[in-house]
C-alpha positions as CSV (number, residue, x, y, z in Angstrom):
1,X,-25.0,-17.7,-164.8
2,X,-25.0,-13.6,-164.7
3,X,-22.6,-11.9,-166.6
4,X,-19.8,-10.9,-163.8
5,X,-19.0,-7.9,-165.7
6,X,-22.6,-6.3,-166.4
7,X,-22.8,-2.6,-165.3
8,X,-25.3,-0.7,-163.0
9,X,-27.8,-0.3,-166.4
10,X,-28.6,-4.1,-166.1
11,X,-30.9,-5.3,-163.3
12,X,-30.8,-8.0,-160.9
13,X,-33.1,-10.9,-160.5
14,X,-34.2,-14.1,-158.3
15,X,-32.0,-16.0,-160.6
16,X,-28.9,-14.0,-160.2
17,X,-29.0,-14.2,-156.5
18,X,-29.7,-18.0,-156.5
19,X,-26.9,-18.6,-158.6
20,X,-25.0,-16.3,-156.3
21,X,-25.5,-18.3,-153.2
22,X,-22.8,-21.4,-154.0
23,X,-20.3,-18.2,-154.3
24,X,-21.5,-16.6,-151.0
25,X,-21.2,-20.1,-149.0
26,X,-17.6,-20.8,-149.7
27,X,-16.5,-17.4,-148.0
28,X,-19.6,-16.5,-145.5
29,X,-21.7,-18.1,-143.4
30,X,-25.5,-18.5,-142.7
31,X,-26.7,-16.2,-139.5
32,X,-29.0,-17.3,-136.9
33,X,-32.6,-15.6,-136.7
34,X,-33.6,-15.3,-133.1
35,X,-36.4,-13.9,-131.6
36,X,-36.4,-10.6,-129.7
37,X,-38.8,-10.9,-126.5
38,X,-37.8,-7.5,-125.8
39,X,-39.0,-5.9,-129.2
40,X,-42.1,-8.4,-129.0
41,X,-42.9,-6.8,-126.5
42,X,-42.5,-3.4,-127.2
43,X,-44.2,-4.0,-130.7
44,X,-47.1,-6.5,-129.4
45,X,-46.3,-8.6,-132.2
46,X,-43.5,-11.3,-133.0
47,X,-40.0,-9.7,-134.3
48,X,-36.8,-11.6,-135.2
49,X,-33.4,-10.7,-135.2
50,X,-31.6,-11.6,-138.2
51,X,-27.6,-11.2,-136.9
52,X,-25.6,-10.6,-139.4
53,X,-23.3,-8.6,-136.7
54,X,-22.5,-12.6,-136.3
55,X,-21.3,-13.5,-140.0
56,X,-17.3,-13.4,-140.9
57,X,-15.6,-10.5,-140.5
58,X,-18.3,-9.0,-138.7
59,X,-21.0,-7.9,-141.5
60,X,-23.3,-8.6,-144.2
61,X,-20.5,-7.1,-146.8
62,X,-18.7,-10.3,-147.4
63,X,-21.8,-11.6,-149.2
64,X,-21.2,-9.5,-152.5
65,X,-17.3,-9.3,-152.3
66,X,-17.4,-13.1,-152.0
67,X,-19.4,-13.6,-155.2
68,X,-17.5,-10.5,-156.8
69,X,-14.4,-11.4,-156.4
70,X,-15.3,-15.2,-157.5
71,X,-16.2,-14.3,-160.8
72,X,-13.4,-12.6,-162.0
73,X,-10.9,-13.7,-164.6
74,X,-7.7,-15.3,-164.1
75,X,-6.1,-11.9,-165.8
76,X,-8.1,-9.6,-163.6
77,X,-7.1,-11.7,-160.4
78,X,-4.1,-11.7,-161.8
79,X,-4.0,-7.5,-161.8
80,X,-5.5,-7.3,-157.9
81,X,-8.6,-5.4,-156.6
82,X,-8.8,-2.1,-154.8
83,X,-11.9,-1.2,-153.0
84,X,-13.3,1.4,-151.0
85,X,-15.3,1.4,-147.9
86,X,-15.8,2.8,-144.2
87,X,-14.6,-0.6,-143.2
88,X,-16.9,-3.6,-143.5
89,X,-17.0,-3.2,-147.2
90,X,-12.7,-3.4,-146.7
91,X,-12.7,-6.5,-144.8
92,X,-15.1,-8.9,-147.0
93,X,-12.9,-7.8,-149.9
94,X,-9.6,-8.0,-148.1
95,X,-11.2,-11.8,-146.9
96,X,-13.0,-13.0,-150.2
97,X,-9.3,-11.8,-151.9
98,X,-7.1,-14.1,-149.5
99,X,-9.7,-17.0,-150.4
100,X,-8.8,-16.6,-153.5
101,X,-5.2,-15.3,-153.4
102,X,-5.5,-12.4,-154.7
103,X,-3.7,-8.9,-154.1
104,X,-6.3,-6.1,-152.4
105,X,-5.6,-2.2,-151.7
106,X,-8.5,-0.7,-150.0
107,X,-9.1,2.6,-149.5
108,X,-10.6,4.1,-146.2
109,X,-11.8,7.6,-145.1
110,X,-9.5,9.0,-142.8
111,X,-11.1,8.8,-139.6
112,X,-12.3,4.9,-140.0
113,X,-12.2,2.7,-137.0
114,X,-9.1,1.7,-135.8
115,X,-10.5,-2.0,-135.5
116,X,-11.7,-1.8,-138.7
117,X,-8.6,-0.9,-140.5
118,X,-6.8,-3.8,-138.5
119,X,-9.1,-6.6,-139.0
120,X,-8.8,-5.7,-143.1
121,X,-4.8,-5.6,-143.0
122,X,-5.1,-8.7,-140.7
123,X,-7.0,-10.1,-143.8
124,X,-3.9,-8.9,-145.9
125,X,-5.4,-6.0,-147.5
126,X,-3.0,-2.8,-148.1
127,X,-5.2,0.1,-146.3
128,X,-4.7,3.7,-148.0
129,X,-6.4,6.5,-146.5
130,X,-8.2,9.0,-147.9
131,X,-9.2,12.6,-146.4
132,X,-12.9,13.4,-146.6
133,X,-15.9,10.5,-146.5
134,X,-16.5,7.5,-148.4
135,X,-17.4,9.2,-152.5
136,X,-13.2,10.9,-151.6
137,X,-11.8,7.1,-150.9
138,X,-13.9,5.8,-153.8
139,X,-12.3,8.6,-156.2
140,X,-9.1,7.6,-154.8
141,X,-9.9,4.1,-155.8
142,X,-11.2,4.6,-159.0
143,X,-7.8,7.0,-159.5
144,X,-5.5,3.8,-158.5
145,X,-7.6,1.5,-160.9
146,X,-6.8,3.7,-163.6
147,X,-3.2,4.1,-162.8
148,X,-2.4,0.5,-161.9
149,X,-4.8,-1.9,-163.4
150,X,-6.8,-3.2,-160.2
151,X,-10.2,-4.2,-160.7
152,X,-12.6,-1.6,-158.6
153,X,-14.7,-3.5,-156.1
154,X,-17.8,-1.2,-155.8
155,X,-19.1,-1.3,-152.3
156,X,-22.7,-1.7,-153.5
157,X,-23.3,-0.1,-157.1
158,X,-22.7,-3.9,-159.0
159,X,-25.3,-6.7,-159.9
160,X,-22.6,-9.2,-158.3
161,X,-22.1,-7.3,-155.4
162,X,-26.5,-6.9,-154.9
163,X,-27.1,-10.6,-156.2
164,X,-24.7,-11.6,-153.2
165,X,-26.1,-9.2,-150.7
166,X,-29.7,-10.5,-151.8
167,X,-28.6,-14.2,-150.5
168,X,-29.5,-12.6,-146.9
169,X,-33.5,-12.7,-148.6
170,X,-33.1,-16.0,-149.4
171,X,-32.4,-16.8,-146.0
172,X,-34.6,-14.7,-144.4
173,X,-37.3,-16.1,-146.7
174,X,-36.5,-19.9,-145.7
175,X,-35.5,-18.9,-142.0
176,X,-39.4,-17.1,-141.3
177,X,-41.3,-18.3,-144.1
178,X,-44.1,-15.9,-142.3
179,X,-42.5,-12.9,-142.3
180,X,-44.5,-9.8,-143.0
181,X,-42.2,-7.1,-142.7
182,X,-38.5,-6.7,-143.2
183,X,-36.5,-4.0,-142.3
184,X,-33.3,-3.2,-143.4
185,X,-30.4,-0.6,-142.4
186,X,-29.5,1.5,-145.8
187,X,-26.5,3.1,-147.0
188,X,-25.5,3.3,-150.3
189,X,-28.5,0.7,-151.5
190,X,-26.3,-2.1,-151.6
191,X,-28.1,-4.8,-149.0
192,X,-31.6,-3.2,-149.4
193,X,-31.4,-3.5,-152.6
194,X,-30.5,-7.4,-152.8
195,X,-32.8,-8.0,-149.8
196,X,-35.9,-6.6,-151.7
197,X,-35.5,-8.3,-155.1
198,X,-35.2,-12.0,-153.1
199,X,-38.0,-11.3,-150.4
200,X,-40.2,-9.4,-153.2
201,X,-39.6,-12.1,-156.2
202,X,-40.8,-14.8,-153.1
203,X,-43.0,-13.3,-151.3
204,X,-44.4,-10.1,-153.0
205,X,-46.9,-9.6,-149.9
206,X,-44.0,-9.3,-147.5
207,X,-43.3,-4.9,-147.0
208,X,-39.8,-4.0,-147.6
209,X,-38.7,-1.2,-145.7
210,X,-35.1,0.4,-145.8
211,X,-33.3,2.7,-142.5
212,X,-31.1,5.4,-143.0
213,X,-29.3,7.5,-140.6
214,X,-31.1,11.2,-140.5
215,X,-27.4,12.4,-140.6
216,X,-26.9,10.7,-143.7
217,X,-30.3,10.1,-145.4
218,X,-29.5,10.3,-149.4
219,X,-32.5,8.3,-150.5
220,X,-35.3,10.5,-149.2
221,X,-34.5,13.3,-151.3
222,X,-33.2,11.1,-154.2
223,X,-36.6,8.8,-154.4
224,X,-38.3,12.5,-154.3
225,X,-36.7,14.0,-156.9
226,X,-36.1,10.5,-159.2
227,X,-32.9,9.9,-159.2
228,X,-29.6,9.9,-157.5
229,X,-29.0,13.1,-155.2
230,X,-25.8,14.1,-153.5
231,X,-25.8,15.1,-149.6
232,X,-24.0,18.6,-149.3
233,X,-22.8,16.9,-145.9
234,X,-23.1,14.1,-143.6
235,X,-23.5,14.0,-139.7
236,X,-23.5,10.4,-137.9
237,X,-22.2,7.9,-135.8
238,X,-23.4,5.4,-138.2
239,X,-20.2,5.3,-140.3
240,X,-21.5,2.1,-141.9
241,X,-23.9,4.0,-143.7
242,X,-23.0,7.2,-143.9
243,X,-22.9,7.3,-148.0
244,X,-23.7,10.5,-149.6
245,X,-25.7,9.0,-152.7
246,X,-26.7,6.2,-153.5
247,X,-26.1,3.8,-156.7
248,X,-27.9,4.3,-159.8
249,X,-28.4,0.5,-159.9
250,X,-29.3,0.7,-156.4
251,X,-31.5,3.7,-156.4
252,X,-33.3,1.8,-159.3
253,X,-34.0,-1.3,-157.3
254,X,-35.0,0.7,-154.5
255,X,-37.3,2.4,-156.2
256,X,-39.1,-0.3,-157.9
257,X,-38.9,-2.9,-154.9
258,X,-38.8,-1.3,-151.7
259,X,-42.0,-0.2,-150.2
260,X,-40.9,2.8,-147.5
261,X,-38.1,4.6,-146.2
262,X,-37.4,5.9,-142.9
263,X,-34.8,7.8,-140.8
264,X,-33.7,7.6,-137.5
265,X,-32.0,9.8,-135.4
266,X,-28.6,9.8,-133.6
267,X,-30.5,9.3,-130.1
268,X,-32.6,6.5,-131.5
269,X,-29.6,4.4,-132.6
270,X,-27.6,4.8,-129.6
271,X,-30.6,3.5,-127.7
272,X,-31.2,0.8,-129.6
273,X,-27.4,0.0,-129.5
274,X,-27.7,-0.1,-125.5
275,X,-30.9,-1.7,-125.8
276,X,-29.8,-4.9,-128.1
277,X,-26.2,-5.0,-125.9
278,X,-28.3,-4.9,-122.6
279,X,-31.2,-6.7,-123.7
280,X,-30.1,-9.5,-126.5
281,X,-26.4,-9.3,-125.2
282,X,-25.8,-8.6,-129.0
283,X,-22.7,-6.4,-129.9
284,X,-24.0,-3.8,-132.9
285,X,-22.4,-1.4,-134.5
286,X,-24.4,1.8,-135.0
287,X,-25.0,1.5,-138.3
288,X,-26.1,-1.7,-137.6
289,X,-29.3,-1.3,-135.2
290,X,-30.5,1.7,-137.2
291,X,-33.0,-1.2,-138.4
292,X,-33.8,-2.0,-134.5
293,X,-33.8,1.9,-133.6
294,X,-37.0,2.1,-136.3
295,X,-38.9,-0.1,-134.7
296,X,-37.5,1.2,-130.9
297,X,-39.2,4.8,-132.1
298,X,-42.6,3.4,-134.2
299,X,-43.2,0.1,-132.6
300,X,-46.4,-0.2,-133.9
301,X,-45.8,1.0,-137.5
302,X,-45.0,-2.6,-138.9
303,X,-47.5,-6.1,-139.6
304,X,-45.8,-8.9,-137.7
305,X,-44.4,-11.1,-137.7
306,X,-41.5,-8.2,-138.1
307,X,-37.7,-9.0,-139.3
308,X,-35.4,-6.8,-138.2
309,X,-31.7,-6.7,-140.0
310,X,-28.7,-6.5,-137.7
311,X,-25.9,-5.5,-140.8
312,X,-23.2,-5.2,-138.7
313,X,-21.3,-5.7,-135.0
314,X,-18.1,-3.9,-136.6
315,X,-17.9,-1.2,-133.6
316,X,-14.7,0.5,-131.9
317,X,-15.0,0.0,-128.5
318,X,-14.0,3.6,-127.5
319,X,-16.9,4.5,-129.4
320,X,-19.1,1.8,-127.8
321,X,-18.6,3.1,-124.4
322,X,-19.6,7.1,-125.9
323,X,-22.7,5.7,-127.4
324,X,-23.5,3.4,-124.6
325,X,-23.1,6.2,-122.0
326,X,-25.2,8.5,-124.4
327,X,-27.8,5.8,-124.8
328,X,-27.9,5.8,-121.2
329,X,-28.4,9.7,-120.8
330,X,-31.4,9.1,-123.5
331,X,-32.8,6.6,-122.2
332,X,-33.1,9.2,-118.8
333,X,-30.6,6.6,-116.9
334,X,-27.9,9.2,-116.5
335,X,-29.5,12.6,-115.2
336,X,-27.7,16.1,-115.5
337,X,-29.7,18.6,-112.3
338,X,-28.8,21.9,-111.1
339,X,-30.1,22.2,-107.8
340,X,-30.4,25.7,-106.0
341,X,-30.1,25.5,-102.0
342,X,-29.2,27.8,-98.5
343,X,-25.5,27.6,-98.5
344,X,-25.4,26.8,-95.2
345,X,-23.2,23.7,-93.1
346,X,-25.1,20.3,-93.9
347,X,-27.3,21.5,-96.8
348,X,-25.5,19.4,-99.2
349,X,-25.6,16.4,-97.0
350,X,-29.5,16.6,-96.5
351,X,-29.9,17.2,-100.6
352,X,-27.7,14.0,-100.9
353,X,-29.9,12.5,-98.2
354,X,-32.8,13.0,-100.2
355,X,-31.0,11.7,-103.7
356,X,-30.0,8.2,-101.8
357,X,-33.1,7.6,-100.6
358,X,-35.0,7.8,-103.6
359,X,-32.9,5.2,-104.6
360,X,-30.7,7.2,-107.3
361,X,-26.5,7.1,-107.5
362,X,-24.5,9.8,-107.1
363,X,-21.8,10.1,-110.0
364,X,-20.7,13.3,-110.3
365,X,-21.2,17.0,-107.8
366,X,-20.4,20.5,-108.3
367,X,-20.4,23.7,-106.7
368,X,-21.0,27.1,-108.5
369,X,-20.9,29.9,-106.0
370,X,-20.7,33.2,-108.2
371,X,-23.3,34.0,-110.4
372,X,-25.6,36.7,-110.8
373,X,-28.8,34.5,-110.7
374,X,-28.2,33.3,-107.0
375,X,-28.8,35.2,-104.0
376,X,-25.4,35.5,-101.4
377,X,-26.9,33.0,-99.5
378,X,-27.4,30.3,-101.9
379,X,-25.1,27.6,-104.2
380,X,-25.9,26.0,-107.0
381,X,-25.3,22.2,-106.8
382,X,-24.6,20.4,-110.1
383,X,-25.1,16.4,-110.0
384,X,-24.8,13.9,-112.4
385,X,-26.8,11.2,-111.3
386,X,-27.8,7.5,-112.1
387,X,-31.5,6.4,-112.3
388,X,-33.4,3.3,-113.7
389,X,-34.9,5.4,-116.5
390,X,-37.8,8.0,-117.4
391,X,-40.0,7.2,-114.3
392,X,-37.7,6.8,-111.7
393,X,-36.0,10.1,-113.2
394,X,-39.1,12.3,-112.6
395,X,-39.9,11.1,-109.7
396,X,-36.3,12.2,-108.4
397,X,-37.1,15.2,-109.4
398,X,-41.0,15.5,-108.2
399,X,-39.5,14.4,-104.9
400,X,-36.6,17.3,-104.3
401,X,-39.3,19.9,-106.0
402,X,-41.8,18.4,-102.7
403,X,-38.7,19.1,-100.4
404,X,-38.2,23.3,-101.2
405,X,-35.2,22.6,-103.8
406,X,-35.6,24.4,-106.9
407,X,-34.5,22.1,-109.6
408,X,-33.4,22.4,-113.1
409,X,-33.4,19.2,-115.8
410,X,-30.3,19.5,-117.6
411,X,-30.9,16.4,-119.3
């Protein structure tokens, strides 16, 4: 058995995960792998789903609290944990801690999902916040550890905590014994990490490929320059990943066993959001389809048959229906036109006229009268509109251009 208190300087192995998985399955579950005709299609080769959005408490982060938390001592349970975490992090160590009876104060960045923060006190956990992002709640942690005791629950940087996040290999491995790509959403390291040693130690002809955030995208740099590299500042929806550095554990078995990086934008993961919640009827946090968005942007980039890791379904719906609706405006089903016409009785009718019968919705319309690009005689019309995507869009558009409107895309 790994020794549960080894630091970041020791690696982790095949081994260490397999011996990790009795831990795992007393707290977490095993998550379906389904096949994505959508993506299929889009890719022209087979990819599958793997849903951790489906396991307890909502993410993959149970996995390496569960087998964390197991291994402590009786005087270290004894003394509590405190943890650190945007929120899925908090709730597999506020679960894996009422398994096992244990006292848990986690710290969250001010800011984190109100669902979030419930779900972990509904666990039992004591939630603290901290102001800034996730490296201010983890010094907050690390403070409190020092001051009362706890034993500090890393969200990623631990062999325990990437032995139990590699059991999602093990059963990607055994799930699509074919697989030939794998592609993972990427934080701190944490689930790449784990993922890569399994798969790699397996199947070494099997491409490992980690997703980050473009907002929040510290291994680029940090693989660049050979080590660990601080962001100066972070800028996504993707809270789940939105760390700042990664691990030096992490960034070492990143760099030895992961074969490519990406990023993805803030438009690409809000359309693959919509596209898994319309398509699959899969609830994803954003963090959790920035695996999904790769693929939705490079389709063709990876060998099939192509897994692609769903980490997380942890979302807030208030922030479901924002990125939804900006998913839609991406994806050219909302449409934002200023239309110039004769401000003259029935001009806005016919315009409308025009808009129904090309088959598009009407949502929003606004006049602008006074401005020194129109002509006394003329109004600017402003329309939000509803279309059944790009095509249908510019045809709208081609069509009222045809009809003597002067038209301007605002998006």
């Amino acid at each position: 058995m790994p020794d549960p208190q080894r630091g970041p300087d020791a690696g982790v192995t095949l081994a260490d995960i397999e011996a990790a998985r009795p831990l795992v399955d007393s707290v977490a579950v095993p998550t379906p792998m389904l096949e994505s005709r959508w993506l299929s299609a889009l890719a022209g080769r087979a990819v599958h789903l793997k849903c951790e959005n489906l396991q307890r408490t909502g993410s993959f982060k149970v996995r390496g609290a569960a087998v964390r938390i197991a291994r402590l001592s009786d005087e270290e349970r004894a003394r509590g944990v405190v943890a650190a975490s945007a929120g899925n992090h908090a709730q597999g160590v506020a679960l894996a801690a009422q398994q096992y009876g244990i006292s848990a104060t986690v710290f969250m960045p001010d800011g984190a999902p109100i669902p979030k923060v419930k779900a972990t006190e509904g666990y039992g956990a004591e939630v603290r916040f901290a102001h800034g992002v996730l490296e201010d709640a983890l010094a907050e942690a690390r403070a409190f550890e020092a001051e009362t005791g706890a034993v500090l629950i890393h969200p990623f940087d631990n062999t325990d905590i990437v032995a139990g996040q590699g059991t999602l290999g093990l059963e990607i491995v055994e799930q699509l014994p074919d697989a030939a790509t794998v592609v993972v959403p990427t934080g701190g390291g944490g689930l790449l990490a784990g993922v890569a040693v399994a798969v790699k130690a397996l199947r070494p002809d099997v491409r490992v490929v980690g997703v980050q955030a473009a907002g929040a995208a510290a291994f680029p740099p940090s693989l660049a320059q050979g080590h660990p590299i601080r962001l100066p500042q972070m800028a996504t929806m993707a809270d789940g990943i939105a760390v700042g550095q990664p691990g030096e554990l992490t960034f070492r078995l990143v760099e030895q066993h992961v074969d490519e990086m990406l990023t993805v934008s803030e438009e690409a993961l809000s359309r693959a959001l919509l596209a898994l919640a319309e398509r699959e009827k899969l609830v994803v946090e954003p963090a959790g389809a920035a695996a999904a968005a790769a693929l939705c942007v490079e389709p063709h980039r990876f060998a099939g048959p192509v897994v692609v890791v769903l980490s997380g379904g942890n979302i807030d719906p208030l922030l479901l229906g924002k990125v939804i609706r900006h998913g839609m405006a991406a994806a050219r089903r909302y449409l934002n036109l200023q239309v110039t016409l004769a401000d003259v009785p029935g001009g806005l009718a016919r315009l409308l006229a025009q808009i129904g019968e090309a088959g598009a919705n009407v949502i929003e319309v606004a006049h602008e009268r006074i401005s020194p690009s129109l002509l006394l005689d003329e109004v600017d019309v402003h329309l939000q509109l509803e279309t059944r995507g790009e095509p249908h869009a510019a045809a709208l558009i081609e069509r009222l251009h045809e009809h003597g409107y002067t038209v301007i895309d605002r998006g």
